[in-house]
C-alpha positions as CSV (number, residue, x, y, z in Angstrom):
1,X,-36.0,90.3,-36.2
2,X,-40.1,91.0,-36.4
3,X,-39.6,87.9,-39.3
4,X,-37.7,86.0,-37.4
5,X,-40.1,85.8,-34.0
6,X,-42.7,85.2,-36.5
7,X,-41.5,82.6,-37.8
8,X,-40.3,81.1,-34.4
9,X,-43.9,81.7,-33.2
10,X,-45.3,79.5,-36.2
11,X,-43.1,76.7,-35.1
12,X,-44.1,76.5,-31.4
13,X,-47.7,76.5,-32.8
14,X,-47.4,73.8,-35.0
15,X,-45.2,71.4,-32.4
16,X,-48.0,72.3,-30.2
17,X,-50.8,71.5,-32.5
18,X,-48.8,67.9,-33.1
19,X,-48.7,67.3,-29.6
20,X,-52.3,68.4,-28.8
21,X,-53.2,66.2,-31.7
22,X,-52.0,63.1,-29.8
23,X,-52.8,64.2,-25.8
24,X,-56.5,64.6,-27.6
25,X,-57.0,61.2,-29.1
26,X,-60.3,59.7,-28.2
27,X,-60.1,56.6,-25.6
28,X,-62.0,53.3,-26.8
29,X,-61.2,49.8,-25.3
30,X,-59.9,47.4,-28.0
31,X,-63.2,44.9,-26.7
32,X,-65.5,48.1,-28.7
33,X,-63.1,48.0,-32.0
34,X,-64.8,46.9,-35.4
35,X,-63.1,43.8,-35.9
36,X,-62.3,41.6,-33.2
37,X,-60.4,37.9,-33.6
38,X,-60.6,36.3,-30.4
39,X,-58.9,33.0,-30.9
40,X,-61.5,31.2,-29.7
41,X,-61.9,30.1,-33.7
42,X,-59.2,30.4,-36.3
43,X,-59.0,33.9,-37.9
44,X,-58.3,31.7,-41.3
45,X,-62.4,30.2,-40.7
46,X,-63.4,33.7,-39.4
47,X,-66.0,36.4,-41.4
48,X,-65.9,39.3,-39.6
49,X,-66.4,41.8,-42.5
50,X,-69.5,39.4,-44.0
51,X,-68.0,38.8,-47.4
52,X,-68.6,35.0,-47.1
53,X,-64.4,34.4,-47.3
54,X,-62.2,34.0,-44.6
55,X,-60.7,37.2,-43.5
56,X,-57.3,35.7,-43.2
57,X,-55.5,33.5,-45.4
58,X,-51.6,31.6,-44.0
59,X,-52.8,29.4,-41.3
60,X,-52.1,25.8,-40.9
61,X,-50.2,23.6,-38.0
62,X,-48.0,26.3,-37.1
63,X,-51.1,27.9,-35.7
64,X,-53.2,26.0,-33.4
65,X,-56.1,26.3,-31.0
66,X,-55.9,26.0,-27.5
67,X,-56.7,24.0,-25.5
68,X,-57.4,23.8,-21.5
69,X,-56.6,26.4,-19.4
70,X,-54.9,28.0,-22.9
71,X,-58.6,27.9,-24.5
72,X,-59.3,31.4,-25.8
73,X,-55.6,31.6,-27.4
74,X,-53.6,30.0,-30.1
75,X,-50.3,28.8,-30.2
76,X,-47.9,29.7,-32.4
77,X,-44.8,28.2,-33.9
78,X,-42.9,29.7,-36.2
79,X,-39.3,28.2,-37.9
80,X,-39.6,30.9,-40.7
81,X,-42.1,31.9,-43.3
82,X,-45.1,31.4,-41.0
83,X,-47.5,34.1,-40.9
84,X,-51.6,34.9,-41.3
85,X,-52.1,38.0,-43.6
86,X,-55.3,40.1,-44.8
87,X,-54.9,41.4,-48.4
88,X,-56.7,41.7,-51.7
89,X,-53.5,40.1,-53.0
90,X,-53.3,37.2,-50.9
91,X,-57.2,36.2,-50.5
92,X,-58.6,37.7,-53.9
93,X,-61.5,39.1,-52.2
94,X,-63.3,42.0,-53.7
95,X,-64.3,42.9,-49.9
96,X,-60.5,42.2,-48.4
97,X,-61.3,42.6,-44.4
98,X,-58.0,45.2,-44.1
99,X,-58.3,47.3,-47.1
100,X,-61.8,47.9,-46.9
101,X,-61.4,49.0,-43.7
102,X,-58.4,51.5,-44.0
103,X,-59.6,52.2,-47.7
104,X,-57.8,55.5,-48.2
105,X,-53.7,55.5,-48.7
106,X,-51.5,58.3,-48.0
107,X,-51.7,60.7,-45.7
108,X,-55.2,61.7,-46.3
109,X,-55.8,58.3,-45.1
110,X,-58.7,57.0,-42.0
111,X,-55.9,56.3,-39.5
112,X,-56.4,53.0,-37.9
113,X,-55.5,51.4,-34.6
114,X,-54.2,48.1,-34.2
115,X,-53.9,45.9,-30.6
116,X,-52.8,42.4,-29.9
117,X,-52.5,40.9,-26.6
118,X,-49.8,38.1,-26.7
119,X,-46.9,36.3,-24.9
120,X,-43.5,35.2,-26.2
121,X,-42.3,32.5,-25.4
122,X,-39.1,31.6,-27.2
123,X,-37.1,33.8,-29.8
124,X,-34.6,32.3,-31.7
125,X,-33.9,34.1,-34.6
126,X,-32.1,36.6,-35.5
127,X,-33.8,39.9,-35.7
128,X,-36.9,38.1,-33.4
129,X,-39.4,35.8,-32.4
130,X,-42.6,37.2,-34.8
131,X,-43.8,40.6,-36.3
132,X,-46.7,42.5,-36.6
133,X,-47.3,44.9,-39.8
134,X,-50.2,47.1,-40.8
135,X,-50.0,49.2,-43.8
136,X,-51.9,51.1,-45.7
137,X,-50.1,50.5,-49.6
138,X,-48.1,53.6,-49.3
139,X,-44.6,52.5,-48.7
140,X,-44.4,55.6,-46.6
141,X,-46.4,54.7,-44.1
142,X,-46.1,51.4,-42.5
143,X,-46.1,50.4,-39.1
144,X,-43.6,47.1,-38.1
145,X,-43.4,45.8,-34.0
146,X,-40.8,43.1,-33.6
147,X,-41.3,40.6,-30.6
148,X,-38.5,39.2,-28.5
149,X,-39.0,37.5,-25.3
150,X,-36.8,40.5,-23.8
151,X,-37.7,43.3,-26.0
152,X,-40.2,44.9,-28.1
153,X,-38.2,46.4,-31.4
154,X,-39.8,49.0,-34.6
155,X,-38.7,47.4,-37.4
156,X,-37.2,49.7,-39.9
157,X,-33.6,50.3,-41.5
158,X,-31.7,49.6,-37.8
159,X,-34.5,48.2,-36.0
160,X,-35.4,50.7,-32.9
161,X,-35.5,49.4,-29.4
162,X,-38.8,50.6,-28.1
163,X,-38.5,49.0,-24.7
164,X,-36.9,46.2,-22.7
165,X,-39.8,44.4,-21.2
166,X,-40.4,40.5,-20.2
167,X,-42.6,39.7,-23.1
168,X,-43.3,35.8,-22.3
169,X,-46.0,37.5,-19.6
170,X,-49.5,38.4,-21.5
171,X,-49.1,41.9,-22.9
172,X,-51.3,44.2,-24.8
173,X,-49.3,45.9,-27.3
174,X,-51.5,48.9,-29.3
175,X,-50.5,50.6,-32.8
176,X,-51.7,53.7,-33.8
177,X,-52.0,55.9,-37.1
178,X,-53.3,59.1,-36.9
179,X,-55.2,60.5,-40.0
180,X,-53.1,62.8,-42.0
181,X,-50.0,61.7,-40.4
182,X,-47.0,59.3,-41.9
183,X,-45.6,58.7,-38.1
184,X,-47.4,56.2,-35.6
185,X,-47.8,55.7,-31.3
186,X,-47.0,52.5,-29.9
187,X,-48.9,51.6,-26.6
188,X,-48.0,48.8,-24.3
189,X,-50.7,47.7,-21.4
190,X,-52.3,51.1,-22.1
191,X,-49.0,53.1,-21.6
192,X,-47.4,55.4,-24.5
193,X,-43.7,53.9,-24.8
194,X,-43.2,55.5,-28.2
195,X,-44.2,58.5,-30.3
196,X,-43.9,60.1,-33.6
197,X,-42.4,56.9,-34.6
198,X,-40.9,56.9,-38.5
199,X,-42.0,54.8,-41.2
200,X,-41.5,51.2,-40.8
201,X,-40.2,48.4,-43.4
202,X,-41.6,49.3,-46.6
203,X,-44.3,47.1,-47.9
204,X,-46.4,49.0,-50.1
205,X,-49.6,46.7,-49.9
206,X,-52.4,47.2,-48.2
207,X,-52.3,44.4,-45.3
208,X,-52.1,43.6,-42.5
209,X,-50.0,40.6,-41.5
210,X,-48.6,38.9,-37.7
211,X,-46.0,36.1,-37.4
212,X,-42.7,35.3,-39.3
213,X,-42.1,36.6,-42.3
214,X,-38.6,34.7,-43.6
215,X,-35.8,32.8,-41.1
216,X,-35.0,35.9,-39.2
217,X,-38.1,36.0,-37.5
218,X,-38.0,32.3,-35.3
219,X,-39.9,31.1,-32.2
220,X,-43.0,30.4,-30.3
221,X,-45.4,32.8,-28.7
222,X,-49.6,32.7,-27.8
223,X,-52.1,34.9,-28.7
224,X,-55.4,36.0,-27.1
225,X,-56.6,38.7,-29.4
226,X,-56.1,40.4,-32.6
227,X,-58.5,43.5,-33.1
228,X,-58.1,46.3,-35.3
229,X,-60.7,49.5,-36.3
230,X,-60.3,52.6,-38.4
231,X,-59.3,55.6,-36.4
232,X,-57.3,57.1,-33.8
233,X,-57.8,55.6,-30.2
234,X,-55.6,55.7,-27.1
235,X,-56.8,53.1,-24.5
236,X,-58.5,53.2,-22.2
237,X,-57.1,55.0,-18.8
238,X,-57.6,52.2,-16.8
239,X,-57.1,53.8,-13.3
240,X,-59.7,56.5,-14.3
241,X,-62.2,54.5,-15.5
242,X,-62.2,52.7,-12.3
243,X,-61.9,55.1,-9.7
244,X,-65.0,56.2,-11.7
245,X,-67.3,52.9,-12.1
246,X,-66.2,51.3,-8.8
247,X,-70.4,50.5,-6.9
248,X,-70.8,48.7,-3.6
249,X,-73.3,45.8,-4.7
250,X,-76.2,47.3,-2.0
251,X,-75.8,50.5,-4.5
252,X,-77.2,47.7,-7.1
253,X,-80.6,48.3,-9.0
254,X,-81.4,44.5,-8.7
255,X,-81.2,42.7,-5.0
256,X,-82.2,39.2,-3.7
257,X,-81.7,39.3,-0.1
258,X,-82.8,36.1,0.8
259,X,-84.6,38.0,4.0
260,X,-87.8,38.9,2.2
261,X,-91.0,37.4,1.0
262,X,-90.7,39.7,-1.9
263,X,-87.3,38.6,-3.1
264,X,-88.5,35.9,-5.1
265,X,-86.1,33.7,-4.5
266,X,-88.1,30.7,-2.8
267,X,-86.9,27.9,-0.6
268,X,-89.8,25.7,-1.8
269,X,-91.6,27.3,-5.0
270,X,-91.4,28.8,-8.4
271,X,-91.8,32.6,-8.7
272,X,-92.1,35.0,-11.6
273,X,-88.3,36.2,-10.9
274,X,-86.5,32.3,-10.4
275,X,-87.6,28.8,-11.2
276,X,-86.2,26.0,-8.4
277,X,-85.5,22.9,-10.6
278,X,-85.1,19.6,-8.9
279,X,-85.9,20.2,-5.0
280,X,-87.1,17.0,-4.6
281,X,-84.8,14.8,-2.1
282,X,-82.6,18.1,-1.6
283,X,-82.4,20.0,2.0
284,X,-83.3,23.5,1.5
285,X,-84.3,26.3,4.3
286,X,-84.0,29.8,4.5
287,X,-84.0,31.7,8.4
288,X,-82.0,34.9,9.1
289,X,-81.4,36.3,5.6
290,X,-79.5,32.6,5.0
291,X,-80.7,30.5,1.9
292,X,-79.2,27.2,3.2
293,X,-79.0,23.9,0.6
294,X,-78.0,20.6,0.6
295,X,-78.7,19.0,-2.8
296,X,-77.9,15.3,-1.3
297,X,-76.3,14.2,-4.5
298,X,-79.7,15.7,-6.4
299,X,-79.4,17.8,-9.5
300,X,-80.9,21.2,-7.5
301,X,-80.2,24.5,-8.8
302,X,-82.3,28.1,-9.3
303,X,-82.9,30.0,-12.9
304,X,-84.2,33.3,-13.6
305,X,-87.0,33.7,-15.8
306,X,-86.8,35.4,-19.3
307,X,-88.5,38.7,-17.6
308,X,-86.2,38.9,-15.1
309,X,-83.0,38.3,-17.0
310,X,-83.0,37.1,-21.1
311,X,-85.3,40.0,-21.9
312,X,-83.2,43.0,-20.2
313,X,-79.8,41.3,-21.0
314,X,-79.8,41.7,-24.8
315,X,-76.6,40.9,-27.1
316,X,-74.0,43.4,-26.2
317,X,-75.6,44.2,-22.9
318,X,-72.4,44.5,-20.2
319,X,-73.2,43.4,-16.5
320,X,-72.2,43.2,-13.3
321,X,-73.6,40.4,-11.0
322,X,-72.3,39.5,-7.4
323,X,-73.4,36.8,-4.9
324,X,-72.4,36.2,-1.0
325,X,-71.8,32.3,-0.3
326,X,-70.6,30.0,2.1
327,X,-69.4,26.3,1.5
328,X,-70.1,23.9,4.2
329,X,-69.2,20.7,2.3
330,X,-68.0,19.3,-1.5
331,X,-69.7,15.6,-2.2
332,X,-67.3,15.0,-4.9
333,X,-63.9,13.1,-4.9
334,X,-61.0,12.8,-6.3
335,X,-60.1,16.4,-5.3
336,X,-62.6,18.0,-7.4
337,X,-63.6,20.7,-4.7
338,X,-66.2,22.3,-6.5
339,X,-69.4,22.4,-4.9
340,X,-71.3,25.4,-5.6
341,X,-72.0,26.5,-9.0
342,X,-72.7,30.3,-10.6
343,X,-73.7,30.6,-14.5
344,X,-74.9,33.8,-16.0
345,X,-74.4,34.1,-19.8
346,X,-76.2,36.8,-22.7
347,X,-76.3,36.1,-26.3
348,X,-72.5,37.2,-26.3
349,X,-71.1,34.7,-24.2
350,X,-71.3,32.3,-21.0
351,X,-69.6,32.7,-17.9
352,X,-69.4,29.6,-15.5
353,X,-67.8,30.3,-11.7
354,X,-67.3,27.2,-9.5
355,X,-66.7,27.7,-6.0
356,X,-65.4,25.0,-3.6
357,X,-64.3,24.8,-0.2
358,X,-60.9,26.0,-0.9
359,X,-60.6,26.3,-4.8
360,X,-62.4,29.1,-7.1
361,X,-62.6,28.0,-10.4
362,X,-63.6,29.3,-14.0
363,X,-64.7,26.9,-16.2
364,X,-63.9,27.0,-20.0
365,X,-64.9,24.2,-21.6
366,X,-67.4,21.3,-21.3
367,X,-64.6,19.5,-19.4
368,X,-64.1,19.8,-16.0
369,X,-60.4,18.8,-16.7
370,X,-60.2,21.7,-18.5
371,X,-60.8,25.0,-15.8
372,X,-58.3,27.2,-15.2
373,X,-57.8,27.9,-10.8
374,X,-58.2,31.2,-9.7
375,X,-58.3,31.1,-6.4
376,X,-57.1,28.6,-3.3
377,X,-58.5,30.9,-0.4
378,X,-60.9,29.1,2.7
379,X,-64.7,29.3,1.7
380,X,-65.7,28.1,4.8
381,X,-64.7,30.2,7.6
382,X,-67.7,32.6,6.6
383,X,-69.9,34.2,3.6
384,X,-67.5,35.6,0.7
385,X,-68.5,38.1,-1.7
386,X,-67.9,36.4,-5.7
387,X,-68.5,39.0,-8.4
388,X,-68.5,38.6,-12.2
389,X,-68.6,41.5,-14.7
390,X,-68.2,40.8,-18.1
391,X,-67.8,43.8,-20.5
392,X,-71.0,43.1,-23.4
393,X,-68.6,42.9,-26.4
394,X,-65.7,40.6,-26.1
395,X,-65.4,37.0,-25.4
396,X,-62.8,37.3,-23.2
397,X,-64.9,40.3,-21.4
398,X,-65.1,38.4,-18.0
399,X,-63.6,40.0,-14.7
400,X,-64.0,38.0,-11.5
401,X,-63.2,39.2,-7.9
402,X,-63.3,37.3,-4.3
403,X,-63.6,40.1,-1.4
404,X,-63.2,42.7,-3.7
405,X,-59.5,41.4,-4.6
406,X,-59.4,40.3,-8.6
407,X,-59.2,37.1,-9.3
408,X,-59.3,36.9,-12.8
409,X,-59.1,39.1,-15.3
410,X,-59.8,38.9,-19.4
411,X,-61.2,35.8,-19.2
412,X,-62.3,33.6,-22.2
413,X,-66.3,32.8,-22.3
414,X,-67.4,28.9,-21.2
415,X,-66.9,28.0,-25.2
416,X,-68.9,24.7,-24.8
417,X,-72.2,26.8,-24.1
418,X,-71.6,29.7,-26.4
419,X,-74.9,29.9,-28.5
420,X,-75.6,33.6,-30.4
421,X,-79.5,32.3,-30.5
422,X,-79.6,33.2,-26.6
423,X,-80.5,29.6,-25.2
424,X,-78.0,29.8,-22.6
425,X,-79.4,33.4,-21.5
426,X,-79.6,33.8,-18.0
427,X,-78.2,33.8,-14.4
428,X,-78.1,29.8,-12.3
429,X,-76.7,28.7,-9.7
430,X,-76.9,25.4,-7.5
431,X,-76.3,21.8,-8.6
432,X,-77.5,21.8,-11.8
433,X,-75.3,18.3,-13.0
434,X,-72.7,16.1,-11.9
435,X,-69.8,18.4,-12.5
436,X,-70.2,20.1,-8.9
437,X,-72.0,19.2,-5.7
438,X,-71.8,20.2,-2.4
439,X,-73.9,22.1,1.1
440,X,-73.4,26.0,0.7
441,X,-75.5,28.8,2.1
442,X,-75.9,32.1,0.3
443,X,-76.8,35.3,1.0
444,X,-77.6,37.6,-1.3
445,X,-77.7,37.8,-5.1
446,X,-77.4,41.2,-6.5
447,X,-76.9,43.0,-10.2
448,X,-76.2,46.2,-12.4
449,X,-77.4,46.3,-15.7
450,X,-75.5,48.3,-18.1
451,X,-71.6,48.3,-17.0
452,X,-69.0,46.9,-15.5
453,X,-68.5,48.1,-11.8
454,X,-65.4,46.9,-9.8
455,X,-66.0,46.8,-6.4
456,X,-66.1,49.8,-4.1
457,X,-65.0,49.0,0.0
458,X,-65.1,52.7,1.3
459,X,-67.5,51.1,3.4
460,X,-65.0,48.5,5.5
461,X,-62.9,51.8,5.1
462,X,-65.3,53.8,6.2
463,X,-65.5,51.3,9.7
464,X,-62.1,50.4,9.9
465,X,-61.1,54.4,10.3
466,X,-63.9,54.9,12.4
């Protein structure tokens, strides 16, 4: 009997060990992984891993770029035996991008974690629309999601339903391997919807491959992100993290309140914080806290100086910059209504906001045709609060919210101004070209260095309780 509780005992220590194992996974956001494919390039013209080959060999017009308000993704057509793939095998590269990086086989193995953020769009064949395998060249352990526009399958002998979800909606779906473990988690918009899941299709090679494999696997779906790292990570819990970060912008290290000689943020003059370019033949006054300006059709706009902004804002550097703004008036036609514009950029990646009288744009090419709407609300009634925090690591790192209600989310960097060298580093705003013009007065321009901070209202709370 002693034997027997013993041995009882040893079990319930073990199962509990298994599921400590995975309830104690470190969180880290895919945007901090190793190796990160954003789509705003082709993976197959991609060097990640610096070996001086492309990390992924399979493309061609199945897979495009895209373009407009789909810039930051690629489309994806697949009638069978379309797929991109990272192996030794396929690109006969000493320094393959996926083997390196999950070197070790077996159980002994680093563990890796895997997350794609796509939509389908159409699934015609038979088992589904595309796949998405990672293995380490251990038959025994290989991980294999199936995408349907309906329903997110593991592919292995009888193909498990995971989950009946509407996939032609952007999803992020996340694959993990823990070290020393054959069995794998499967994550979908940061929630666990599977665990302890059995080895998938055997493949024995050390790959990592997404799309159709053979005429079972048929349709059409986008793609935002591929990014992949050794180790174990559960995401990030999202609720947590901003219940934890969320800052009032007056809680901000860096203010311009337009209401003091000391802001630096002339009506009439340089200053060692902002340069005024192109005043000349533009209305411009400042009473009662209130920067007011009326370009009249001149190129007239305001740019920090390298102290205040370039030299603090380093690659990799996340921010968090709001500004309170008023439209009075758009001067163009046509039914462009974009009259005020807001640029802040690092050596990462450019961020351009364009605000009209009733239209709140995010612009993502050099094209103007080319923004994607996030907002129809009134800009005119009074001053609205515009904030954009962008997250230091990812090109689609951009969050924007109007009145502390988001407006955009995961949004792909300006591409047309995205320079490593830093040349675009720094914060604008104005009329600084033809592409917007228009009267708007503005009230504050605030910043935190070093995070990205959602915005915080206990204040109006606070009031509205009172």
């Amino acid at each position: 009997m002693k034997r027997k509780l013993l041995s009882m005992l040893a079990i319930v220590l073990v199962a509990t060990a298994a599921l400590q194992c995975y309830a104690e996974l470190e969180q880290r956001d895919s945007s901090q992984f190793t190796h990160k494919y954003e789509m705003v390039a082709l993976p197959t013209a991609e060097d990640v891993d610096g070996s001086e080959e492309p990390d992924f060999a399979g493309g061609g017009s199945w897979f495009t770029l895209g373009t407009g308000v789909n810039v930051g993704s690629c489309s994806m057509v697949m009638s069978g035996g379309q797929y991109l793939k990272a192996d030794a095998a396929t690109t006969g590269v000493t320094g393959d991008v996926w083997r390196v990086m999950n070197a070790t086989a077996g159980e002994g193995g680093t563990g890796y974690t895997v997350e794609v953020r796509l939509k389908v769009t159409e699934s015609t064949g038979s088992i589904g629309a595309m796949l998405l395998n990672a293995s380490t060249g251990d038959s025994s352990i290989n991980s294999w999601l199936v995408f349907r526009t309906d329903a997110l399958y593991w592919g292995n002998a009888t193909n498990l339903k995971l989950m009946d979800i509407d996939a032609t909606a952007w999803h992020d779906y996340r694959i993990v391997r823990v070290p020393g473990s054959k069995f794998h988690s499967v994550y979908v918009d940061g929630t666990l919807v599977a665990d302890d899941l059995p080895n998938g299709i055997s493949a024995s090679v050390n790959r990592i491959i997404m799309g159709s494999t053979g005429g079972a696997y048929k349709g059409k779906a986008q793609i935002a992100w591929l990014r992949f790292t050794k180790g174990a990570y559960a995401p990030v819990d999202e609720k947590a993290y901003v219940k934890a970060n969320r800052m009032r912008s007056d809680e901000f290290d860096v203010k311009y309140e337009m209401d003091d000689g000391d802001n630096r943020i002339s009506s009439s003059a340089s200053a060692s914080d902002w340069t005024i370019n192109g005043a000349s033949g533009a209305t411009i006054s400042k009473s009662d806290g209130v920067l007011s300006v009326n370009p009249n059709g001149k190129n007239t706009y305001w740019t920090t100086t390298d102290a205040a902004w370039k030299n603090i804002v380093t690659a990799g550097t996340p921010y968090t910059i709001e500004f309170s703004a008023k439209i009075n008036s758009c001067a163009l036609t046509g039914g462009n209504d974009r009259s005020l514009l807001f640029w802040v950029g690092s050596a990462n990646a450019v961020g351009v906001l364009m605000v009209g009288m009733n239209h709140v744009y995010w612009q993502t090419t050099g094209s103007m045709g080319d923004n994607i709407l996030l907002d129809t609300s009134d800009n005119t009634d009074k001053m609205h609060r515009f904030r954009i925090a962008y997250d230091g690591s990812s090109r689609h790192g951009f969050t924007v919210w109007r009145d502390d209600v988001m407006i955009g989310h995961i949004l792909v960097d300006t591409t047309a101004y995205y320079k490593t060298d830093g040349s675009f580093n720094f914060v604008r705003f104005g009329k600084p070209g033809g592409n917007n013009s228009g009267s708007y007065d503005m009230n504050y321009v605030r910043w935190q260095i070093g995070g990205v901070y959602p915005p915080d209202n206990r204040q109006s709370l606070f009031i509205i309780l009172r």
